[in-house]
C-alpha positions in Angstrom: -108.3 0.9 -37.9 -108.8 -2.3 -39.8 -107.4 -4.2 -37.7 -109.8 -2.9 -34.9 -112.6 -3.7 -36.8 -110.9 -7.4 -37.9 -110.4 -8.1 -34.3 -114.5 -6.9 -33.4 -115.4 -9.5 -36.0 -113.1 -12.3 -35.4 -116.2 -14.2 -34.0 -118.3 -13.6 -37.0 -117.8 -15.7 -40.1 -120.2 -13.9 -42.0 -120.3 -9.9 -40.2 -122.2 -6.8 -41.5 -120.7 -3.7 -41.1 -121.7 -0.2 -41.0 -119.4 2.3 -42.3 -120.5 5.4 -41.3 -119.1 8.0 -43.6 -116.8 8.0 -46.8 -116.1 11.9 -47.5 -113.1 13.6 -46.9 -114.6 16.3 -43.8 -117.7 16.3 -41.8 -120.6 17.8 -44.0 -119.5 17.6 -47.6 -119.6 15.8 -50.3 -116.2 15.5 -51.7 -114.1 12.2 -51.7 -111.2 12.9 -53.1 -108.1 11.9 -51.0 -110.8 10.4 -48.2 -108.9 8.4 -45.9 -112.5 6.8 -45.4 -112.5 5.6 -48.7 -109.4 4.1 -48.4 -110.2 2.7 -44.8 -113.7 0.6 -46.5 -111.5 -0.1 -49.7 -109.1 -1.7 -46.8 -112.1 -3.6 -44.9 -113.7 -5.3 -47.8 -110.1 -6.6 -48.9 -108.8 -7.8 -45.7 -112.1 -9.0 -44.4 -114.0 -10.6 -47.5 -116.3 -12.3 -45.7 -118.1 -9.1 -44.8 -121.2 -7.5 -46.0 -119.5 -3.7 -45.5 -122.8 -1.1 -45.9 -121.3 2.1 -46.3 -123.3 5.1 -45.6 -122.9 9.3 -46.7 -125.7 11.6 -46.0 -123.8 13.4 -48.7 -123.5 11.3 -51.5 -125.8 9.1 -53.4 -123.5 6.7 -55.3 -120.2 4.7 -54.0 -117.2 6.0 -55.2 -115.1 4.5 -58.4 -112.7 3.2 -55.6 -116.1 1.2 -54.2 -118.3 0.7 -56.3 -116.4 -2.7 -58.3 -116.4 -4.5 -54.9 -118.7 -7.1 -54.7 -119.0 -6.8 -50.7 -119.5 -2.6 -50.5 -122.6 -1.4 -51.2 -124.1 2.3 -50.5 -127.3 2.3 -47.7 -129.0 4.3 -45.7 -128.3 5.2 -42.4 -131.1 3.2 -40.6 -130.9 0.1 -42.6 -126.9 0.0 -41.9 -127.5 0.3 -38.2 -130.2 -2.3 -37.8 -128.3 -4.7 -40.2 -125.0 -4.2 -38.8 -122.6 -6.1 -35.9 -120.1 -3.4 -36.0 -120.7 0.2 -36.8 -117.4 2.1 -37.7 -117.6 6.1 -37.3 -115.4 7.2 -39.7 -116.5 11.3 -40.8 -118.3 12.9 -38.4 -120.8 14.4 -40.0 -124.2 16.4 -38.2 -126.5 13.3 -39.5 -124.4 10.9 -37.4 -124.3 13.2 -34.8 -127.8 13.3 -34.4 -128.3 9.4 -34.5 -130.8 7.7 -31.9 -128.0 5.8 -29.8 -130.6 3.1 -29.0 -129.9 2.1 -32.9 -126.2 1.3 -31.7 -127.5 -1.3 -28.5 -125.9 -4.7 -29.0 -123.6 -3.8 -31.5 -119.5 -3.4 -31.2 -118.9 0.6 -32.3 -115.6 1.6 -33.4 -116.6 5.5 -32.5 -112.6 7.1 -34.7 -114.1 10.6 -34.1 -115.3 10.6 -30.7 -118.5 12.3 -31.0 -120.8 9.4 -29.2 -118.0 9.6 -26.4 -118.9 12.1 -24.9 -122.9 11.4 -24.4 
């Protein structure tokens, strides 16, 4: 998965990206054992140079694992799709679900769960 998103900003010496998602399941809070977690912990060490805005409907601070990195900070849905070059679907939760796909237009999407597939 990093490496996906390394390769979609190859181009960009300076890329935001939108990690949508950080909990463990769709529609929770929890983190513990997230494999999103890990995933954005992965991004902002492998591709420094990027802004990563990480975003949870469900929770309303980064997680310990996050929150020391200098290039991961928590945003809101909105502001991390209009900012964003890449948007990374990594939980698929209801809110991203329900996302106007004209916020995605001109940007890379790395869709892991599949749920804008199929529309």
């Amino acid at each position: 998965m990093v490496d996906q998103v390394s390769a979609a900003v190859a181009d960009n010496p300076a890329p935001t990206i939108a990690a949508l998602g950080l909990a463990f399941k769709a529609n929770i809070d929890d983190l513990r054992e997230s494999p999103a977690v890990r995933i954005v912990q992965d991004m902002a060490g492998k591709i420094p140079q990027a802004r990563i805005l990480a975003v949870d409907p469900h929770i309303d601070a980064l997680p310990a694992a996050l929150e020391g990195l200098g290039n991961v900070k928590l945003a809101g849905r909105e502001e991390a799709a209009a900012a964003a070059d890449v948007v990374v679907l990594l939980v698929d939760h209801d809110a991203f679900k329900e996302m106007d796909r004209s916020a995605l237009a001109g940007k890379k999407v790395i869709d892991t769960r599949g749920i804008w597939r199929s529309r």
